[in-house]
N, C-alpha and C positions, 0 to 999 in steps of 0.2 A: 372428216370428223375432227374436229380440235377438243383437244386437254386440255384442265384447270392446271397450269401447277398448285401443288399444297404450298404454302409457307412452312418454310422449316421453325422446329421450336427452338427458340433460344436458350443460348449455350451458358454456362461458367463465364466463360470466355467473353463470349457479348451476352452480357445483362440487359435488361431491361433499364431505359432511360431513365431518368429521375426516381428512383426506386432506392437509393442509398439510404435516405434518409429513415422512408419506411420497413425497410428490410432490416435496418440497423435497432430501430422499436421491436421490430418481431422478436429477432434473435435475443434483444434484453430479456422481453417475455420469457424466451424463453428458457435463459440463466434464471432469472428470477426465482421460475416455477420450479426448476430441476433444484436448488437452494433452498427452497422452501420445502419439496419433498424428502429432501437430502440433507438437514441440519446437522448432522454430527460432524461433519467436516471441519464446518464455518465455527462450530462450540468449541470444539477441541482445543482449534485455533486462539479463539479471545480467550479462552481460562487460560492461556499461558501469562498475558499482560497482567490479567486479573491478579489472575494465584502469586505473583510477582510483585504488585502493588500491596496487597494484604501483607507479603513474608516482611517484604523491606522494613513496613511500617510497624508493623505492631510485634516483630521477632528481634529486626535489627533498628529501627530508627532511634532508641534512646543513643544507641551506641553511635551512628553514621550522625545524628545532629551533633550530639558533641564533635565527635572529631572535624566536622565540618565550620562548624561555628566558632570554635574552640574555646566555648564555653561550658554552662548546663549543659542537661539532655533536653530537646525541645522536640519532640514528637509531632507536632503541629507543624513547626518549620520545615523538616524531612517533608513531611507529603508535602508542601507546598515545592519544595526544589525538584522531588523526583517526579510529581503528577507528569510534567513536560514531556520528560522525558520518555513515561509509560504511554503516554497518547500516541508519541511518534513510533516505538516499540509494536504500540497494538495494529496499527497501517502495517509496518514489515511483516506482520507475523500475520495477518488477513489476507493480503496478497499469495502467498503461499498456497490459500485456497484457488487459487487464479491458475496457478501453474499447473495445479495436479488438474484441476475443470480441462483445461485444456488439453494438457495431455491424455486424459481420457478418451477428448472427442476425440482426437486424433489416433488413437490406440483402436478405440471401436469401431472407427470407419464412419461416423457421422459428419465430421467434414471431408470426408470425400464424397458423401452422397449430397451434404448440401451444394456443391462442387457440380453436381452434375444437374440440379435444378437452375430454371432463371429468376437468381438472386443475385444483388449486388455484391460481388466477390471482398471486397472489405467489410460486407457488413457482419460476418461470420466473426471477423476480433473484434471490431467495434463496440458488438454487443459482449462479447466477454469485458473490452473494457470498463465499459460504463455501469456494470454490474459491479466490478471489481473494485472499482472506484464509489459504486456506493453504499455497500458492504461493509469496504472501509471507514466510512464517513459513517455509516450506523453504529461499527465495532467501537470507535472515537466516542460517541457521544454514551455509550452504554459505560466505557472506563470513565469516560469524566462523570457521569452520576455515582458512580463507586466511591470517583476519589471524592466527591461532593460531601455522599452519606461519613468518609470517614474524616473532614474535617480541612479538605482542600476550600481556599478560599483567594477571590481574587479580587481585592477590596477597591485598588486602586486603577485598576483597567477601563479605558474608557470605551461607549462604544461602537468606538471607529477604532481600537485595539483589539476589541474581541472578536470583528469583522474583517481582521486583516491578519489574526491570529485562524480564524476558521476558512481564509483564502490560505493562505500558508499550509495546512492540512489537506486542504483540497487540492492544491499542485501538488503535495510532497505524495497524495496518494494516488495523484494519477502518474506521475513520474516512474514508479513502483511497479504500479498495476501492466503501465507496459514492458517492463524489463523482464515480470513474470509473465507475460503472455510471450514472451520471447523465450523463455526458460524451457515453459511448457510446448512449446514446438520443437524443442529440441532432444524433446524427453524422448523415448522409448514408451513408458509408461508412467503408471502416477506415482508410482513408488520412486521414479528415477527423478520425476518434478519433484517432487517433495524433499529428496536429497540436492539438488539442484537449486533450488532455492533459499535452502540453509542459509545461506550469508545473511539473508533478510529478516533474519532474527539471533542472530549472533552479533551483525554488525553495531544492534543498540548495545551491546551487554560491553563493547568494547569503546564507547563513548562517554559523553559527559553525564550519562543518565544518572548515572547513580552517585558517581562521587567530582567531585573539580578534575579538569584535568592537569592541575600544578599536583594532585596528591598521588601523582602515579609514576611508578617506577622509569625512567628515560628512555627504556626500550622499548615503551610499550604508547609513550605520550604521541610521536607521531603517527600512531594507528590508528588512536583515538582523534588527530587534532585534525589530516586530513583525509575524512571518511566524508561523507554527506549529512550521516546521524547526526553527529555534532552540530556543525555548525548551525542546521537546523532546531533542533532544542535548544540552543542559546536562542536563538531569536523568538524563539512560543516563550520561552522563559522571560525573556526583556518584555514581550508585551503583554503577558498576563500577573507578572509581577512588578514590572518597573525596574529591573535589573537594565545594566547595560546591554546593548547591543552590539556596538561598533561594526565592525566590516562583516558581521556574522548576517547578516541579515543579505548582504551583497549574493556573497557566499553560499549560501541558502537557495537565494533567487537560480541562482547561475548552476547548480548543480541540480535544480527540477529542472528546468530547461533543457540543461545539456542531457540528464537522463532520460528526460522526455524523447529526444530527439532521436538518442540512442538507441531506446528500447523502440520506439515507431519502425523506425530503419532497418532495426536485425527483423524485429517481428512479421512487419508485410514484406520484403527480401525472402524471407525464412518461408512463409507460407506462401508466397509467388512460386520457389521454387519445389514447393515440395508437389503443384498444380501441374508441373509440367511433368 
């Protein structure tokens, strides 16, 4: 009498072929969903940029346009110099949501059970990322309607600038997005992402965002001058006002990149090893 073998079901380990791609849509679906039934996270998160564009402008801006201009009070001007600034601000501060997502699943035992299903084992961050990344890129365009309604204006931007200004956002948030999914693997829990991730909303507060960086005390300019903030908001600044750019735009490129690269590396490394 002869036996069938069974086929054994596929592991973590070996996935299903060409399945990356798909498995990568799933898991978005299913940040998506878990975002959408869970918005206080994601709100918490953007009223910080918000609540921040509103104090600057309409508490302190007569004050911060003069001393910047070194003229009048120009209320108008302020938001036109900080908008930049607050969009890059609102990516760090959305991201955050990223790290604690993460460390959740990881706390509750959800990527280890998707771990033991056959799915493409990348596609588990992937879709954290591209959620994270475009979350971002919504939290972005809900601040610049803010700063629109209170009088941001970007008259001389042409556009193949406003196109290279919304690619610029879209690296600088996915740059981000994986250095917080790297956070968040590292976490314990959400409360530990969430302190873990701190730098990514502090790091705007200590840049060009709000004042020049000529008008700041010597000990504190090279914190500001080489962070990644910076140099990025000079260059959304050059192209949506016509300010200069110079090497900032370089600068900029070369620091999504390298932090892209960075955050990829710790992140799959980090959840490679936490599978074995």
């Amino acid at each position: 009498m002869t036996t069938t073998a069974i086929p054994s079901a596929p592991t973590a380990s070996a996935p299903a072929g060409g399945s990356a791609f798909r498995d990568s849509l799933t898991m978005l679906r299913r940040n998506l969903l878990h975002a959408r039934r869970y918005p206080s996270l994601t709100l918490n998160l953007l009223l910080t940029p918000i609540m921040l564009l509103l104090l600057f402008v309409y508490v302190f801006g007569d004050t911060m346009s003069a001393g910047i201009g070194g003229g009048g009070a120009d209320r108008s001007a302020y938001v036109a110099y900080l908008t930049p600034g607050l969009l890059l601000m609102t990516i760090g501060a959305t991201v955050v949501g990223t790290a604690v997502s993460v460390a959740m699943d990881m706390s509750e035992g959800i990527i280890a059970r998707f771990r033991s299903m056959p799915i493409h084992r990348g596609a588990v961050i992937v879709g954290h990322v591209i959620n994270g990344v475009l979350q971002s890129v919504a939290s972005v365009v809900l601040v610049a309607l803010v700063a629109l309604a209170i009088g941001f204006r970007s008259t001389d931007a042409s556009a193949l600038e406003w196109l290279a200004a919304l690619g610029l956002l879209v690296l600088f948030a996915t740059a981000l997005t994986w250095i917080a999914v790297g956070m968040g693997l590292i976490s314990p829990n959400a409360e530990a992402a969430s302190n873990t991730a701190t730098p990514l909303i502090l790091l705007p507060l200590l840049s060009s965002a709000f004042v020049p960086l000529d008008s700041m005390p010597g000990w504190i300019r090279p914190i500001a001058e080489y962070q990644p903030f910076t140099p990025a908001i000079e260059t959304l600044r050059g192209l949506l006002l016509g300010t200069g750019i110079g090497h900032n735009g370089w600068l900029a490129l070369a620091w999504c990149v390298g932090l892209t690269v960075l955050g990829y590396f710790w992140a799959t490394a980090k959840f490679q090893r936490e599978a074995e």
